[in-house]
C-alpha positions as CSV (number, residue, x, y, z in Angstrom):
1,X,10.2,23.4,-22.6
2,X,10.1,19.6,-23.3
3,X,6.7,17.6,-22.1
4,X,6.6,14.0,-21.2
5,X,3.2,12.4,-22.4
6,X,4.1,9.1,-22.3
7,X,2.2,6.7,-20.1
8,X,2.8,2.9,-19.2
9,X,0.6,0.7,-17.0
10,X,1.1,-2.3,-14.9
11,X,-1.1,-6.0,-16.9
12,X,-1.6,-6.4,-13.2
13,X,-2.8,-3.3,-11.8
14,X,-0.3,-0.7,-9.6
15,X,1.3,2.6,-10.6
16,X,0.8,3.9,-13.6
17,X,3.4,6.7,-15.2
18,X,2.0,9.8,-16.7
19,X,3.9,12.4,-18.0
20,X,6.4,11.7,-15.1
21,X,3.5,11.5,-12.3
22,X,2.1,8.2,-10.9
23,X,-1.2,7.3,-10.5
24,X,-2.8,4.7,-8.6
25,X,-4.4,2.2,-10.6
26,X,-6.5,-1.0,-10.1
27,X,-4.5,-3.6,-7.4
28,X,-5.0,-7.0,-7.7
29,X,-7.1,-8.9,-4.9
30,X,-3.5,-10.4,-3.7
31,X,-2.4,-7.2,-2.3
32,X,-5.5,-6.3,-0.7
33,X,-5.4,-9.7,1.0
34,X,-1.4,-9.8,1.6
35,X,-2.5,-6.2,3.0
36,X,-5.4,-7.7,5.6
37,X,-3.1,-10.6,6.8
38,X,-0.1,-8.2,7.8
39,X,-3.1,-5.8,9.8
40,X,-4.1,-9.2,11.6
41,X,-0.7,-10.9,12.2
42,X,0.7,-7.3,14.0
43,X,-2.8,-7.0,16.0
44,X,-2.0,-10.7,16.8
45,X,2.2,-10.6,17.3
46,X,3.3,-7.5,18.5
47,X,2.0,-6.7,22.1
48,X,0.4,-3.2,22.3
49,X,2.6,-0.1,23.1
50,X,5.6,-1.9,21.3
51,X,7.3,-0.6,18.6
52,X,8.3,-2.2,14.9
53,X,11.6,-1.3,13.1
54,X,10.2,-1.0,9.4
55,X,13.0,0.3,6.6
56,X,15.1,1.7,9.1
57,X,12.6,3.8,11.0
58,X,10.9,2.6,14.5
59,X,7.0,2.8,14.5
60,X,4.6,2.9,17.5
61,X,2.6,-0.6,16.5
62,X,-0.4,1.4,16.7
63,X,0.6,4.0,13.8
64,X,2.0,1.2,11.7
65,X,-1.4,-0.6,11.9
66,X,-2.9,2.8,11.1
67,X,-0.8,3.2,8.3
68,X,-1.5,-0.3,6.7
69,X,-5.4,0.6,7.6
70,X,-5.3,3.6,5.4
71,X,-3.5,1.6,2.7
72,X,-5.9,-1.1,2.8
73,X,-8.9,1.8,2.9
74,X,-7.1,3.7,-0.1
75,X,-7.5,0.2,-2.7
76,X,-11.0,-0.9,-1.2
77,X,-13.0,0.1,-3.7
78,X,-11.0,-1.5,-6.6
79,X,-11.8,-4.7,-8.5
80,X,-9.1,-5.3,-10.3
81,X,-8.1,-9.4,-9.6
């Protein structure tokens, strides 16, 4: 049975390879921000009960905002910039 222990890091914060497993890292103030302004330009664009095409797959606007909330809730906490 072979193991993989190596491990490799973004300078910039982001994923982070384990022994073939990722881990979340530090991210960089830009992506939070980049992050907030797609939350606000949706709320602001897209009318409510519309739906967004995103990677092939149509989204109610309210569960894509959702999804970028928890995105932007998962890296609040770092301080990496």
């Amino acid at each position: 049975m072979s193991t993989n222990t190596s491990s490799s890091s973004s300078s910039n914060g982001g994923l982070a390879t384990t022994g073939g497993g990722q881990l979340i890292t530090a991210v960089p103030k830009e992506l939070r921000l980049k992050v907030s302004q797609m939350i606000a330009g949706i709320q602001a664009v897209v009318p409510d009960g519309s739906s967004v095409a995103v990677g092939g797959t149509v989204l109610a606007k309210a569960d894509l905002v959702n999804g970028l909330m928890q995105i932007s809730a998962a890296y609040q906490g770092s301080t990496r910039g």
